[in-house]
DRENPA-644714 format. One record per residue: residue in three letters; residue number from 1; x, y, z of N, C-alpha, C, O in turn. Coordinates in steps of 0.001 Angstrom, whole numbers, always signed. Layout:
% residues N
   resn   resi       n.X       n.Y       n.Z      ca.X      ca.Y      ca.Z       c.X       c.Y       c.Z       o.X       o.Y       o.Z
    ALA    NUM         X         Y         Z         X         Y         Z         X         Y         Z         X         Y         Z
...
***
This chain:
% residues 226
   resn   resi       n.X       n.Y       n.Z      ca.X      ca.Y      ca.Z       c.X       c.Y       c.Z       o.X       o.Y       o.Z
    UNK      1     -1163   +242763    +41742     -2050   +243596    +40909     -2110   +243039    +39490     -1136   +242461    +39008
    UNK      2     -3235   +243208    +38828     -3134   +242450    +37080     -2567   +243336    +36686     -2295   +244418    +37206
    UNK      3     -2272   +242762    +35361     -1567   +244107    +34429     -2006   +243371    +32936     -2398   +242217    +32764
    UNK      4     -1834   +244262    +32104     -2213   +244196    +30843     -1209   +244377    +30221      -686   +245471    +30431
    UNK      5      -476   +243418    +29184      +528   +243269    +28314      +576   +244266    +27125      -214   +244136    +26190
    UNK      6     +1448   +245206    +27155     +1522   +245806    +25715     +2890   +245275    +25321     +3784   +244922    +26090
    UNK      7     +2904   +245278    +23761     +4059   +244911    +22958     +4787   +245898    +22036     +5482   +245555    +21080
    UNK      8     +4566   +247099    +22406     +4806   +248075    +21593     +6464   +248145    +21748     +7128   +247495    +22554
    UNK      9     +6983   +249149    +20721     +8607   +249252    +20603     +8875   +250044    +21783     +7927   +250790    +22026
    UNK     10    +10060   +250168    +22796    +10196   +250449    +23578    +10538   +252024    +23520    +10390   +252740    +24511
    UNK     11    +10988   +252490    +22327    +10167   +254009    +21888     +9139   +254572    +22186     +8889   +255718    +22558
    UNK     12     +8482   +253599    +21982     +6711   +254399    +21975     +6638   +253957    +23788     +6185   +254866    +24482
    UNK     13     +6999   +252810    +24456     +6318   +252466    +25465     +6238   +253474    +26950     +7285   +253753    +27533
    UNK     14     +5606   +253704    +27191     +4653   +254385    +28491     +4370   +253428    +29895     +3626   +252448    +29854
    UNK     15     +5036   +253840    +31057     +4596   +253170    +32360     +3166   +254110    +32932     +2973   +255318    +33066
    UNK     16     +2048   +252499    +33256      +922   +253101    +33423      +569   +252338    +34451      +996   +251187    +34553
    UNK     17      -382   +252971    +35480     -1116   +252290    +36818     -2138   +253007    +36534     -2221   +254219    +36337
    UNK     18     -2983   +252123    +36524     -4862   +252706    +36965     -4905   +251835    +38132     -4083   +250995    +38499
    UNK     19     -6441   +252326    +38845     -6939   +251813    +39512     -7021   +250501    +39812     -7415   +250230    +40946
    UNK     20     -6732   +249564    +39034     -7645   +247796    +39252     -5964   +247168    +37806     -5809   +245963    +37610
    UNK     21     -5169   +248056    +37187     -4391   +247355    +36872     -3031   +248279    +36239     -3020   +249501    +36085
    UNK     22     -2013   +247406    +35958      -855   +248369    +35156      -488   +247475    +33613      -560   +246388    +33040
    UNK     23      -105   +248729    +33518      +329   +248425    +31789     +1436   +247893    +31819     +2203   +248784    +32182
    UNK     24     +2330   +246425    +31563     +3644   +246206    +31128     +4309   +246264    +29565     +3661   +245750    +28653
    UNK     25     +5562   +246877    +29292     +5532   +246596    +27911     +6708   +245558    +28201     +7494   +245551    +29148
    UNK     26     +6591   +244523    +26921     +7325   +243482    +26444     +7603   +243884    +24616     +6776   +243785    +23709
    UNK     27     +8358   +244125    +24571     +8487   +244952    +22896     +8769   +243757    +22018     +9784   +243070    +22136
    UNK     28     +7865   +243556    +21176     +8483   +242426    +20111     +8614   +243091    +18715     +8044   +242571    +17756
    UNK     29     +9234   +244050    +18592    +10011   +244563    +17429    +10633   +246337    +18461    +10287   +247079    +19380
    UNK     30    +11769   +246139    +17374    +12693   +247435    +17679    +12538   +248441    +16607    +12475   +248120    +15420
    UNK     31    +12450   +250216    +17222    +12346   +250578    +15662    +13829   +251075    +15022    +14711   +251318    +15845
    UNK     32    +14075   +251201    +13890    +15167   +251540    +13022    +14632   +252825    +12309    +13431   +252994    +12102
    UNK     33    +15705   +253820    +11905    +15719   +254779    +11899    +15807   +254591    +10297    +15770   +253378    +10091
    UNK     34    +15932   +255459     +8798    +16135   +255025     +7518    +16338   +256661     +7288    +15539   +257582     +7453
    UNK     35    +17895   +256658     +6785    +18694   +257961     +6670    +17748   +258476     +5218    +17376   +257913     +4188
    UNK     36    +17628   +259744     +5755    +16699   +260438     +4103    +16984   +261765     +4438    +17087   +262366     +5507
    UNK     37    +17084   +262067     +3283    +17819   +263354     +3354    +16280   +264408     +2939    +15889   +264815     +1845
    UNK     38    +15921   +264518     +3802    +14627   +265401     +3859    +14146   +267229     +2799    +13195   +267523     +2075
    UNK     39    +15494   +268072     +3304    +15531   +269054     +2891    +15547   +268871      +953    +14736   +269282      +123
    UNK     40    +16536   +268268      +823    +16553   +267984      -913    +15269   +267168     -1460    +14766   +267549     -2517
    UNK     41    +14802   +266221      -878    +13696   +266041     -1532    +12042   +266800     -1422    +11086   +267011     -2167
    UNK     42    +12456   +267039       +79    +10766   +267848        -8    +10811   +269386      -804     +9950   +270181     -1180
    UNK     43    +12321   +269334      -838    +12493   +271064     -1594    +12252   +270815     -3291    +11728   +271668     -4007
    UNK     44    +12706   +269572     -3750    +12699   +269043     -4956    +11896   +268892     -5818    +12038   +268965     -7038
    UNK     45    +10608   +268575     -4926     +8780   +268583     -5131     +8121   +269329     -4531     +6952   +269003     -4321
    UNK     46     +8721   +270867     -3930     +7635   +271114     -3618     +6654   +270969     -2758     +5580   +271468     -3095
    UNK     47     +6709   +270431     -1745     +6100   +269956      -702     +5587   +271020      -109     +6294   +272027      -157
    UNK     48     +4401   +271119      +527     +3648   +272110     +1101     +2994   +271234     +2756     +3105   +271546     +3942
    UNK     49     +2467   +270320     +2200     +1746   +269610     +3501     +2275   +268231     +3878     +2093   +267317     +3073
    UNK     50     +2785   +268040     +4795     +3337   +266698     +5768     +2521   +265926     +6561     +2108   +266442     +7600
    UNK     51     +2168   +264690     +6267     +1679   +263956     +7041     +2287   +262391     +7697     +2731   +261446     +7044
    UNK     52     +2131   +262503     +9183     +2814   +261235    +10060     +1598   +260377    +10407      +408   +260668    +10533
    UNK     53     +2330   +259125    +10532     +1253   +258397    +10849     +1978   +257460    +12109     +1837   +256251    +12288
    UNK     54     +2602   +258196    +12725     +3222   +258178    +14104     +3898   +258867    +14324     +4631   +259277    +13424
    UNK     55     +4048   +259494    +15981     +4781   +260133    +17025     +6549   +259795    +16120     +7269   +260567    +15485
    UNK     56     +6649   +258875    +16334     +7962   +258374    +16475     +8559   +259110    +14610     +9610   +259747    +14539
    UNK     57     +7705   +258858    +13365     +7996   +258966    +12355     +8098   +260844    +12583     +8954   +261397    +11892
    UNK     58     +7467   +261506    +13276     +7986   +262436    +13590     +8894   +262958    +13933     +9483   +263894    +13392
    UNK     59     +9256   +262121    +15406    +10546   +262558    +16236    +11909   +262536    +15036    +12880   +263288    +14949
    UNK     60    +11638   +261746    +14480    +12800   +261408    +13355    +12863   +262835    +12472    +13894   +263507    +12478
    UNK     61    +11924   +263155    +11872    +11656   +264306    +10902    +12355   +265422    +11633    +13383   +265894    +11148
    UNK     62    +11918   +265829    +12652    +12064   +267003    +13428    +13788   +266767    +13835    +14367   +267845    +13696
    UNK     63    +14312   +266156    +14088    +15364   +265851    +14307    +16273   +266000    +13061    +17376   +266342    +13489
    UNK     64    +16291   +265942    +12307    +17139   +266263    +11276    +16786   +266933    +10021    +17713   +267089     +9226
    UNK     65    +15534   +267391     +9665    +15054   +268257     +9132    +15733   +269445     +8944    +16283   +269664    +10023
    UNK     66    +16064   +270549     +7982    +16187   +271906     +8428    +15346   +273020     +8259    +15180   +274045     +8920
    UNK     67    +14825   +272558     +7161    +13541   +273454     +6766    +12192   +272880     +7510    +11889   +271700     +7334
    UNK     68    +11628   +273472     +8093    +10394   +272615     +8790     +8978   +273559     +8228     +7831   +273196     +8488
    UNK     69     +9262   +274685     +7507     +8099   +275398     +6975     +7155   +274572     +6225     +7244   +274547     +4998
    UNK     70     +5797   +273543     +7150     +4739   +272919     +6203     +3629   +273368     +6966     +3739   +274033     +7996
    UNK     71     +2319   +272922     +6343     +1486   +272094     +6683     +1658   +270957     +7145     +2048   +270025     +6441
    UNK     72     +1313   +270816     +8803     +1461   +269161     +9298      +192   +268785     +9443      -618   +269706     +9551
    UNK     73      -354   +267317     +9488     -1516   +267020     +9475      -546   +265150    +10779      +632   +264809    +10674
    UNK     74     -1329   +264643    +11489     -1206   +263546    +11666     -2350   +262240    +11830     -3546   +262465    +11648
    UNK     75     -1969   +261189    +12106     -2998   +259990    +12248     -3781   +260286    +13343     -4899   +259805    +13528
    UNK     76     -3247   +261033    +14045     -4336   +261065    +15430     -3520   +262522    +16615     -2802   +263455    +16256
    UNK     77     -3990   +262188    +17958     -3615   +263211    +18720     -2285   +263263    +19079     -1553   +264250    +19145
    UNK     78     -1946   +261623    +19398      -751   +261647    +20043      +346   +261913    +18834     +1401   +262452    +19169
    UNK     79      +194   +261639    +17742     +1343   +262150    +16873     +1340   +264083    +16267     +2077   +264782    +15572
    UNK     80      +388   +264222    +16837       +92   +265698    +16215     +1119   +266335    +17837     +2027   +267158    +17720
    UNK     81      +662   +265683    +19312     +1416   +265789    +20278     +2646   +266303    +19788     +2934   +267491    +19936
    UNK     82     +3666   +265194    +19002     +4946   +265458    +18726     +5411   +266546    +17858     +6406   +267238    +18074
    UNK     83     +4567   +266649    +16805     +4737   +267924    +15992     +4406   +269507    +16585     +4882   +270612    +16323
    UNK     84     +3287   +269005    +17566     +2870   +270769    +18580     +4144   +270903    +19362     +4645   +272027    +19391
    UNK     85     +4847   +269756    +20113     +6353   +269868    +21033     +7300   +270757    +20083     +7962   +271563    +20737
    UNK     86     +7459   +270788    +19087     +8554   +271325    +18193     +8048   +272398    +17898     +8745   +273002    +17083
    UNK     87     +6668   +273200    +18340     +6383   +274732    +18272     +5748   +274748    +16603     +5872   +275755    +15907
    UNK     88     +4961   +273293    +16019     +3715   +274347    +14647     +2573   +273176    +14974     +2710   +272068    +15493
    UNK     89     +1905   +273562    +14685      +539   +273458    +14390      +352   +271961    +13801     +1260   +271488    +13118
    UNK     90      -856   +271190    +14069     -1133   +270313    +13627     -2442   +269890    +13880     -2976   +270057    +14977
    UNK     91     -2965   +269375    +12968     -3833   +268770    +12336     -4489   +267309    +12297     -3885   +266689    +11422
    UNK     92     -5325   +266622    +12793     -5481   +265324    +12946     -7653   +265157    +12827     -8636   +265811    +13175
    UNK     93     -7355   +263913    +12145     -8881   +263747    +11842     -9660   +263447    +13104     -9055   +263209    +14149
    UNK     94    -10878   +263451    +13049    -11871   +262880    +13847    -11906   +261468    +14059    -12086   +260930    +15151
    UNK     95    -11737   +260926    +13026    -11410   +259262    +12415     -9915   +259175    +12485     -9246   +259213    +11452
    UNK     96     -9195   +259022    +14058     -8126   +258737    +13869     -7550   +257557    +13292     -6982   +256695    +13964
    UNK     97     -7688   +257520    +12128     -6905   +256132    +11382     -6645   +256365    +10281     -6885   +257543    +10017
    UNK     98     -6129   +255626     +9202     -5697   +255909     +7869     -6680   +256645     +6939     -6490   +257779     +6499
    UNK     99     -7720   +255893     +6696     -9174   +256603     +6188     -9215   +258154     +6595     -8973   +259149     +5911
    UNK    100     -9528   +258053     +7673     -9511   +259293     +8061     -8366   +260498     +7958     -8730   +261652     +7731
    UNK    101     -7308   +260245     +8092     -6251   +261151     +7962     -6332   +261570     +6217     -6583   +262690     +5772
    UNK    102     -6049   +260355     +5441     -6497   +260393     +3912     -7623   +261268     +3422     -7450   +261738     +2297
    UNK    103     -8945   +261635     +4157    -10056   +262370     +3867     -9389   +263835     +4170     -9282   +264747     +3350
    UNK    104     -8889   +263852     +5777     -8401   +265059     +5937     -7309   +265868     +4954     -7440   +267035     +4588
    UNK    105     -6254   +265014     +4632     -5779   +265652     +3237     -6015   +266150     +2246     -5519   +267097     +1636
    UNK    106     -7318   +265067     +1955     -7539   +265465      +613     -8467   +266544      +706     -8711   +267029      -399
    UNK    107     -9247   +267244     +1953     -9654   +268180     +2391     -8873   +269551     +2281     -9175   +270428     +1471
    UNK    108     -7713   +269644     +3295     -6870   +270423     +3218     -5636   +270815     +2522     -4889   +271782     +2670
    UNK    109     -5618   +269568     +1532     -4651   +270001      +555     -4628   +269449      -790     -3824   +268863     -1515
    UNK    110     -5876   +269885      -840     -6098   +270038     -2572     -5548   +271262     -3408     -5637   +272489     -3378
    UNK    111     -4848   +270146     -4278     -4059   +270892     -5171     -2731   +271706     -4326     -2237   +272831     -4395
    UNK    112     -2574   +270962     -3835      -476   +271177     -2851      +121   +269962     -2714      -562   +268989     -3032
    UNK    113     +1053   +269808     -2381     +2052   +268707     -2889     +2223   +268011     -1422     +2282   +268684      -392
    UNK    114     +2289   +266733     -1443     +2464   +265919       -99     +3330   +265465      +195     +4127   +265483      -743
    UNK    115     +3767   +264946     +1144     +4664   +263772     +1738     +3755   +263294     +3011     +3176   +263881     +3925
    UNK    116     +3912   +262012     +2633     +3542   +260689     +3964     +4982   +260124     +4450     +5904   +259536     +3885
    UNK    117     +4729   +260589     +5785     +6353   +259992     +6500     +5848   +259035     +7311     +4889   +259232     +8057
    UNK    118     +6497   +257895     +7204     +5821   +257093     +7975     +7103   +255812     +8251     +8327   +255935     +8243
    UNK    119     +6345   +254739     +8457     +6604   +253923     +8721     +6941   +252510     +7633     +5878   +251957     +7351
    UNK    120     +8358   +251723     +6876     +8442   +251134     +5906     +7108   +250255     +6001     +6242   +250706     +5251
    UNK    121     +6730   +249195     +6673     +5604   +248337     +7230     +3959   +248796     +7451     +2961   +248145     +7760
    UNK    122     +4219   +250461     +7088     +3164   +250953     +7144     +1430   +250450     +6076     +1807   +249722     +5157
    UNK    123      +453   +250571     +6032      -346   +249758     +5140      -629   +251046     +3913      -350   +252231     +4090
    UNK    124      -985   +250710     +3196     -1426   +251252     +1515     -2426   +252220     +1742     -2567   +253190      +998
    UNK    125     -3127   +252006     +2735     -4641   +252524     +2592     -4825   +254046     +2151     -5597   +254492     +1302
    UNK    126     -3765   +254832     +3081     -3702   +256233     +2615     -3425   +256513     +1040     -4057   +257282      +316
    UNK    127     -2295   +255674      +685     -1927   +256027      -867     -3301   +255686     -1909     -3713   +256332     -2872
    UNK    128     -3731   +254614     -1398     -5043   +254189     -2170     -5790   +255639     -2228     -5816   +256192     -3327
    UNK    129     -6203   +256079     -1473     -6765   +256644     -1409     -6300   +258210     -2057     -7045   +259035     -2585
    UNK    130     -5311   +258272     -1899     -4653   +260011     -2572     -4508   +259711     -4261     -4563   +260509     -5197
    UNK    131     -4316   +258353     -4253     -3321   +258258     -5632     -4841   +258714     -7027     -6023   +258373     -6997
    UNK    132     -4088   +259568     -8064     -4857   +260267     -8895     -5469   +261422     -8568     -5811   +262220     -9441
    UNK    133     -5688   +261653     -7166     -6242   +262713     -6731     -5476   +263856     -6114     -6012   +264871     -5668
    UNK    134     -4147   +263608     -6122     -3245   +264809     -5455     -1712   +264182     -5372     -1315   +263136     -4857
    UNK    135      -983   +265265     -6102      +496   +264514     -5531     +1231   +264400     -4341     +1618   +265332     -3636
    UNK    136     +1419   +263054     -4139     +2184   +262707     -2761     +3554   +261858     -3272     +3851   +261100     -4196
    UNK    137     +4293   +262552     -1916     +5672   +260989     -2139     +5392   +260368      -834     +5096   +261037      +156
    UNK    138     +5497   +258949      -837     +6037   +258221      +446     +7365   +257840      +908     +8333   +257235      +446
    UNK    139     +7094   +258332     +1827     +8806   +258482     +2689     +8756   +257923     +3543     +8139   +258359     +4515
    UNK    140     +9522   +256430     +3580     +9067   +255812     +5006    +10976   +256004     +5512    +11981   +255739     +4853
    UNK    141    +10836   +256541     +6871    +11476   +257147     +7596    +11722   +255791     +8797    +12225   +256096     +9879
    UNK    142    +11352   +254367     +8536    +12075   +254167    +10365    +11174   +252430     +9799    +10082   +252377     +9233
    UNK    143    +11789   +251587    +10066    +10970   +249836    +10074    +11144   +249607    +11229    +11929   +250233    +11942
    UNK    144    +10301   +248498    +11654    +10401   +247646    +12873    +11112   +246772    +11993    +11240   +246569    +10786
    UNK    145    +11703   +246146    +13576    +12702   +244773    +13038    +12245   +243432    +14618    +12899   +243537    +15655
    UNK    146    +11411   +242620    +14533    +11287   +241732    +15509    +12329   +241349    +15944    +13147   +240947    +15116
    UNK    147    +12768   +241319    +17678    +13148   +241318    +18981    +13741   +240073    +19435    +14822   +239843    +19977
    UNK    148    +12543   +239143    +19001    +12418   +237658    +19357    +12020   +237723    +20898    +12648   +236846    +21490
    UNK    149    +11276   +238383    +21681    +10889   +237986    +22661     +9991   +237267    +22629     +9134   +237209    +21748
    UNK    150    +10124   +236281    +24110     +9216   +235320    +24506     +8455   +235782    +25233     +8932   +236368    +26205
    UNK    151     +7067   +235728    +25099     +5806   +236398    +25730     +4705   +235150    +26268     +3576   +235370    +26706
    UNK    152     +5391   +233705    +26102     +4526   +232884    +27279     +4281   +233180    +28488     +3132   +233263    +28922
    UNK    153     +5422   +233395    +29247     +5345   +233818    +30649     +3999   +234704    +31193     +3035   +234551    +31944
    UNK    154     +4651   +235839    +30211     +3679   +236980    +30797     +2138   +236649    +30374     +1242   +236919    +31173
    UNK    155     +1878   +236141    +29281      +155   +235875    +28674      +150   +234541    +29774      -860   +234472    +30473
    UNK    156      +906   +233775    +29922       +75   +232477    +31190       -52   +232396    +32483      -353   +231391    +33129
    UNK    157      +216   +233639    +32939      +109   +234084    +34167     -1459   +234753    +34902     -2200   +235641    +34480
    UNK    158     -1526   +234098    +35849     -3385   +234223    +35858     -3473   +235457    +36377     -4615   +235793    +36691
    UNK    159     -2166   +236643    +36660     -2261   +238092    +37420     -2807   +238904    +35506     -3493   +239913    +35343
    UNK    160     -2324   +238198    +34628     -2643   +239065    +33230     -3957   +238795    +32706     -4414   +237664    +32544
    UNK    161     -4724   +240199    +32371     -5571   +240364    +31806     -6361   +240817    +30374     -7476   +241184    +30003
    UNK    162     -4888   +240512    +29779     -5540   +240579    +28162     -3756   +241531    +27682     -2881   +242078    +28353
    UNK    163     -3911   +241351    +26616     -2710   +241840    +25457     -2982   +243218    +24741     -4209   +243232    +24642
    UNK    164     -2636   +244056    +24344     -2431   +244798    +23915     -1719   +244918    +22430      -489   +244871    +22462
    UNK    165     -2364   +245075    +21071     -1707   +245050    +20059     -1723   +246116    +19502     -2876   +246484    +19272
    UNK    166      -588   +247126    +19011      -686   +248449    +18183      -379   +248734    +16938      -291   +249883    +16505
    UNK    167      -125   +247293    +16024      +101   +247492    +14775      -281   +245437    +14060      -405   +244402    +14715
    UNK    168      -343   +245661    +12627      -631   +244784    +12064      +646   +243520    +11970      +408   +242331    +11760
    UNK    169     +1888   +244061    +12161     +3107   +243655    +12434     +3112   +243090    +13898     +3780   +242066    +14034
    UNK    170     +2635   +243461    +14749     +2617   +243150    +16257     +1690   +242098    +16151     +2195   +240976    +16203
    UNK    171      +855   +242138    +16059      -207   +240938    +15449      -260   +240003    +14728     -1297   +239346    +14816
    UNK    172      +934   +239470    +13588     +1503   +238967    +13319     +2621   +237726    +13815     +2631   +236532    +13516
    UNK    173     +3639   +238601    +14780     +4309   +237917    +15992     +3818   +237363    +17023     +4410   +236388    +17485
    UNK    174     +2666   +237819    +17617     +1890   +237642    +18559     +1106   +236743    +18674      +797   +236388    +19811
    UNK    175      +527   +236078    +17498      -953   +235328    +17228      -514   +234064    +17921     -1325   +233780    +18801
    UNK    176      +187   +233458    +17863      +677   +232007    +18484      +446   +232102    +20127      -213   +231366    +20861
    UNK    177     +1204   +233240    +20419     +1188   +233493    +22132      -328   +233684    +22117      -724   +233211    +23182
    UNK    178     -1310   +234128    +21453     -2576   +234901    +21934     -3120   +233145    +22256     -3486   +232596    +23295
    UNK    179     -2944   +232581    +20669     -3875   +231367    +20305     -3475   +230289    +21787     -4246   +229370    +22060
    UNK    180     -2652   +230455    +22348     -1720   +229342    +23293     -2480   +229980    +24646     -2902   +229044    +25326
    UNK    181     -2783   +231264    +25240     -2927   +231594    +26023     -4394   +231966    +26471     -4793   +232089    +27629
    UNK    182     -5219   +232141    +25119     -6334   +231950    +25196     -6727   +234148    +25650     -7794   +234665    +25318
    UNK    183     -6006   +234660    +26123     -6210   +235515    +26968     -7167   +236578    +25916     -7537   +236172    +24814
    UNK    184     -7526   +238065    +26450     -8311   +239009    +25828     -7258   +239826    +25327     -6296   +240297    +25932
    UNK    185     -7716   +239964    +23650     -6844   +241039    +23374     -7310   +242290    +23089     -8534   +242420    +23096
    UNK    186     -6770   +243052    +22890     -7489   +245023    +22651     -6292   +245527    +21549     -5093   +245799    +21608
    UNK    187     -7037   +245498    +20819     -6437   +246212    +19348     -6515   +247697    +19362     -7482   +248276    +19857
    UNK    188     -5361   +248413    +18745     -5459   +249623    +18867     -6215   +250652    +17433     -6207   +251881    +17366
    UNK    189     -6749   +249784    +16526     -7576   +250442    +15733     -8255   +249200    +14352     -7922   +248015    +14346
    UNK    190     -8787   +249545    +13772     -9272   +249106    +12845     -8834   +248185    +11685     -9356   +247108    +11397
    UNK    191     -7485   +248955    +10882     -6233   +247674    +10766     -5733   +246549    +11355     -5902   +245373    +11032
    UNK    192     -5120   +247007    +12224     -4832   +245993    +13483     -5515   +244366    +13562     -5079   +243219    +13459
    UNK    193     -7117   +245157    +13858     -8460   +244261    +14468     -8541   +243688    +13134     -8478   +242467    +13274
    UNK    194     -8666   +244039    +11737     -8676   +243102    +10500     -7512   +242262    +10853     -7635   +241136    +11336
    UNK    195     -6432   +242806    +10614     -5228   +241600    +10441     -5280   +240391    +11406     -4967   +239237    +11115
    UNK    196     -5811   +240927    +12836     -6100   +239697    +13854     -7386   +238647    +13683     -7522   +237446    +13916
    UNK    197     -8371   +239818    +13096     -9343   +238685    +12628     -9340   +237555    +11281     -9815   +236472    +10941
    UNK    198     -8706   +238331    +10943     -8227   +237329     +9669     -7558   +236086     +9665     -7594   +235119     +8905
    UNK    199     -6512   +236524    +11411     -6389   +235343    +11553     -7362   +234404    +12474     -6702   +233624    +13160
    UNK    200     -8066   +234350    +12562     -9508   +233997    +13402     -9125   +234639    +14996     -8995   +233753    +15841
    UNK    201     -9004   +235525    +15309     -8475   +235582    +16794     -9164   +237480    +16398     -8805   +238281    +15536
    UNK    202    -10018   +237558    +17264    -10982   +238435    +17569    -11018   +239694    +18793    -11880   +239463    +19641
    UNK    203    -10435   +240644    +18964    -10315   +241731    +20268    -11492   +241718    +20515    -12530   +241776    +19856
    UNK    204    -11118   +241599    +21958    -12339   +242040    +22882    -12930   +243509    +22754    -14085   +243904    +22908
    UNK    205    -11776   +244189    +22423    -11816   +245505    +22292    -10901   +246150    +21165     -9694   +245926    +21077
    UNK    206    -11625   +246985    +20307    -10165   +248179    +19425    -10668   +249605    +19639    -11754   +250056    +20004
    UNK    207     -9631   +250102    +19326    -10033   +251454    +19998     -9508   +252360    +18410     -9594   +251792    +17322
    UNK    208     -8954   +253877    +18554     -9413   +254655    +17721     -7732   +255228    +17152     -7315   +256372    +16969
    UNK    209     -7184   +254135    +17019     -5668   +254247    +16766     -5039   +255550    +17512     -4478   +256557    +17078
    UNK    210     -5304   +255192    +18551     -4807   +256186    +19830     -4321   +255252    +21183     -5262   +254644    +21693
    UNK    211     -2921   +255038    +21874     -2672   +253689    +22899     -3546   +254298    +24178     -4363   +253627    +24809
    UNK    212     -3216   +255738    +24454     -4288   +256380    +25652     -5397   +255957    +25566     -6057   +255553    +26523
    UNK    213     -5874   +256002    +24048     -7397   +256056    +24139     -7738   +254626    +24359     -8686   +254442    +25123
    UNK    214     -7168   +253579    +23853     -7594   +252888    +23862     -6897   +251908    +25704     -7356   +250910    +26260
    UNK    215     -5915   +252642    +26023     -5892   +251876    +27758     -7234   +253218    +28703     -7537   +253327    +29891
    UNK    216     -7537   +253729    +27880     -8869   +254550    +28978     -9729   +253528    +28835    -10129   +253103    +29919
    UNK    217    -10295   +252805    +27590    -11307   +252184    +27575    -11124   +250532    +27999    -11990   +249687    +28222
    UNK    218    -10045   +250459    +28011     -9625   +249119    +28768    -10072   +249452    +30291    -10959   +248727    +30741
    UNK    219     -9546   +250484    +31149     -9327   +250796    +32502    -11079   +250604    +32971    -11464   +249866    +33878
    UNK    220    -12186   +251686    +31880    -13392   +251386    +31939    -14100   +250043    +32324    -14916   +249787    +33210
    UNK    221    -13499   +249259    +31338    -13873   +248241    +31067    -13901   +246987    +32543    -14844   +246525    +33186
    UNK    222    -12194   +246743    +32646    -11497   +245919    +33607    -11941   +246383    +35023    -12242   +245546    +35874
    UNK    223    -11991   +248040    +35336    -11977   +248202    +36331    -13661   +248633    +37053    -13821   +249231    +38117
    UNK    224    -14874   +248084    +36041    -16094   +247933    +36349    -16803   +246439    +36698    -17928   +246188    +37130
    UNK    225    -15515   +245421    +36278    -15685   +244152    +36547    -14526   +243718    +37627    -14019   +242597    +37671
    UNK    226    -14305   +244478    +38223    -12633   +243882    +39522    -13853   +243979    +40648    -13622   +243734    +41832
***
């Protein structure tokens, strides 16, 4: 059966079979956790509204948090997922991506105090966008640290049908195996697809910084041409 390479941290990774192929993950970064003492600082400023820009920067929050009384807002569905599991409410744009989450803030919490929990490696775009217009702190809660896996095997194998990239960091490690293997890649949003094009290496496909959303539109795709 083909399968389609994802490289995501073995945190985030998901076993998947569709119809015409399966998802493998090969993780080329691990994530790390970054001790923060949550209660004293979000109590310190005031914090009213919380925003993740991943599942995982969640799981962390919720886990050692004690006060959890906010406004949550996230990057998309699947991280709002993690915050509805812990029993409040959440919030996620139409435009699941940085832009978008950034509009939604500055929507719903004008004039209240923020925190962005995220990811150290995470990109600027949100702060660009808040900074002068509302107070936020950034709290990056968790880095990737690259693996060193070797991913020839799996990209030169004629059963694989394209790569899977979910961050600008993954894309980074990756570009050599893509450029060597020639194969199709599918970016998982808009960041991502810049950082890869920049390096001249182009997705066949990006999707809406969602991994579901974007292996539905792979499955579409692959499994109208099998």
């Amino acid at each position: 059966m083909k399968y389609v390479l994802s490289v995501r941290p073995e945190k985030k990774a998901k076993t998947i079979t569709t119809d015409c192929f399966r998802v493998i993950n090969v993780p080329v970064t691990d994530l790390k956790s970054i001790d923060i003492d949550y209660d004293d600082i979000l109590s310190e400023n005031n914090v009213e509204c919380i925003a993740f820009t991943s599942s995982y920067g969640a799981h962390l929050f919720f886990i050692k948090a004690r006060n959890k009384a906010f406004r949550y807002f996230g990057i998309g569905k699947t991280t709002c997922e993690e915050v509805e599991k812990n029993g409040f409410r959440c919030e996620y744009p139409e435009s699941m991506d940085s832009e978008g989450l950034a509009n939604l803030l500055l929507s719903r919490c004008a004039g209240r105090r923020i925190a962005l929990i995220r990811s150290k490696s995470a990109n600027e775009i949100v702060n660009e966008r808040l900074k002068d217009k509302v107070f936020f702190l950034d709290l990056r809660n968790y880095e990737a640290v690259p693996t060193g896996a070797d991913l020839a095997q799996y990209l030169q194998s004629d059963d694989c049908a394209g790569i899977i990239v979910t961050s600008s960091m993954e894309a980074k490690i990756v570009l050599p195996y893509i450029r060597a293997s020639g194969k199709p890649v599918y970016s998982i949003g808009e960041v991502t697809t810049e950082t890869l094009e920049s390096a001249g290496i182009h997705p066949l496909m990006s999707g809406r910084s969602d991994f579901m959303d974007l292996v539905k539109k792979i499955k579409e795709y692959l499994c109208s041409i099998s």
